[in-house]
C-alpha positions in Angstrom: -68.5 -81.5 137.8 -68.2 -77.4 137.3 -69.3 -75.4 134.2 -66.6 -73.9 132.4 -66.2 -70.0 132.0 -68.1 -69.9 129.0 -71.0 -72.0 130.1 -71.4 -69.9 133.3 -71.6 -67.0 130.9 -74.7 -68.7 128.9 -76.4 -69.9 132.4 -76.3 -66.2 133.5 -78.0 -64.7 130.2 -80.7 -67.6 130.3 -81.4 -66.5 133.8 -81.5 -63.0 132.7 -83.8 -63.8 129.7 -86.0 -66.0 132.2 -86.1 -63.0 134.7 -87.4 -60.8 131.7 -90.1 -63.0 130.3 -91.4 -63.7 133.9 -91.4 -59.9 134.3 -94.1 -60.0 131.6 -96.1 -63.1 132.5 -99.0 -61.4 132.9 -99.4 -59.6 129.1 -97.9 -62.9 127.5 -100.6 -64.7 129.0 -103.9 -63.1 127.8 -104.1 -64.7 125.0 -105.3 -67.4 127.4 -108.2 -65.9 127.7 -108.6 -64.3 124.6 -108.1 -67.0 122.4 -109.2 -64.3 119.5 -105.5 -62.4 119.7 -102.7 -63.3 117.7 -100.2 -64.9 118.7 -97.9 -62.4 117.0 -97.8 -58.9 115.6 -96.1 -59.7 111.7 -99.3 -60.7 109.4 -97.1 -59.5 106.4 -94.0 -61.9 107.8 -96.3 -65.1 107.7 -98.0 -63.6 104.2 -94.3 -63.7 102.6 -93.0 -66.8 104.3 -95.1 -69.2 102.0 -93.8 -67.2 99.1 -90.2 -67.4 100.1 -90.9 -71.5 100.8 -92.6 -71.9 97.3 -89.3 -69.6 95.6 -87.2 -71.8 97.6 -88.4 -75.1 96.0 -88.8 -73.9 92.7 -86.2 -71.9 92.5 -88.4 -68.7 91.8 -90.3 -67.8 88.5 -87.8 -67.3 85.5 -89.3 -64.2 83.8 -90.6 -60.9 84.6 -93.8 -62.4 83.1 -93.8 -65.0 85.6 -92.6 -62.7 88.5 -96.2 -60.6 87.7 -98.3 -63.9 87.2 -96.8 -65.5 90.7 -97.3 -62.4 92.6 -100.4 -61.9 91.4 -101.9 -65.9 92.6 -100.2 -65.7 95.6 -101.5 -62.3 96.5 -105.0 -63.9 95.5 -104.5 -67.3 97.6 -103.9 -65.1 100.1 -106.5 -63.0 100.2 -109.0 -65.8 99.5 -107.5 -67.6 102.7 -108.2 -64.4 104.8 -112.0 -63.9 103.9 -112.3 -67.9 104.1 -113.7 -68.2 100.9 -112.1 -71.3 98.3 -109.1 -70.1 96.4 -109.8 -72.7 93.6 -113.3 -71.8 93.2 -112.3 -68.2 93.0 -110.3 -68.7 90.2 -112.6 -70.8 88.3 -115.2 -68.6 88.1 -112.9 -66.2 87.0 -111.6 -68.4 84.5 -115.2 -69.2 83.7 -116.5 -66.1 83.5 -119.3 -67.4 85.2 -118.7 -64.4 87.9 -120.9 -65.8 90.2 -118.8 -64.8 93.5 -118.5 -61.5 94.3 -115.1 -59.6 93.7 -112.6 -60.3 96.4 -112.6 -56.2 96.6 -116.1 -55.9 96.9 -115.9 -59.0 99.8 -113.3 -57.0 101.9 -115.5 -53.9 101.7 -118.7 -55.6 102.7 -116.9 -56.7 105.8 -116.3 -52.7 106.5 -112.3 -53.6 106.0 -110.1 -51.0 104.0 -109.2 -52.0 100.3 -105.9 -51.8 100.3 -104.3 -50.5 97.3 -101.0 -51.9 95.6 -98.5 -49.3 94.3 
């Protein structure tokens, strides 16, 4: 039983790609023993994927009013995740007024991180 032309072809460029990722065992691997290193190098890809997931089901917002109010929570939920503080109890103190937790700016520069400001 022979591979065809065309599957001789696809055997040669996985061999190829093989060849190059064995090339660079040795980097792909430290995160082995760094368990602290991404995985990846795209924080903003994963950041809009769950936006693009949630437009996707919903079929997006349907004013400009809703565009601002969406990106806005998401851009909070996000930013809650990352610090590791609760996203829902963010918001109800906000809602509350009760200001009890600190700004999520003021929590990013406490950690020495920049604040990052949106255009």
């Amino acid at each position: 039983m022979g591979f065809a032309l065309g599957e001789t072809a696809v055997c040669e460029q996985l061999n190829q790609r093989l060849a190059k990722t064995l090339a660079h065992e040795e980097k792909l691997l430290v995160v082995l023993d760094h368990p602290e290193i991404p995985l990846h190098n795209n924080p903003a890809e994963l950041g809009a994927r769950q936006r693009v997931r949630k437009r996707d089901v919903s079929f997006g917002p349907r004013t400009e009013e809703g565009i601002v109010a969406w990106d806005s929570f998401m851009t909070v939920a996000e930013t809650a995740k990352k610090v590791g503080i609760s996203f829902y109890q963010y918001v109800f103190d906000r809602v509350s007024q009760e200001r009890s937790m600190p700004s999520l700016a003021d929590i990013i520069q406490s950690r020495g991180q920049p604040l990052l400001i949106s255009p």
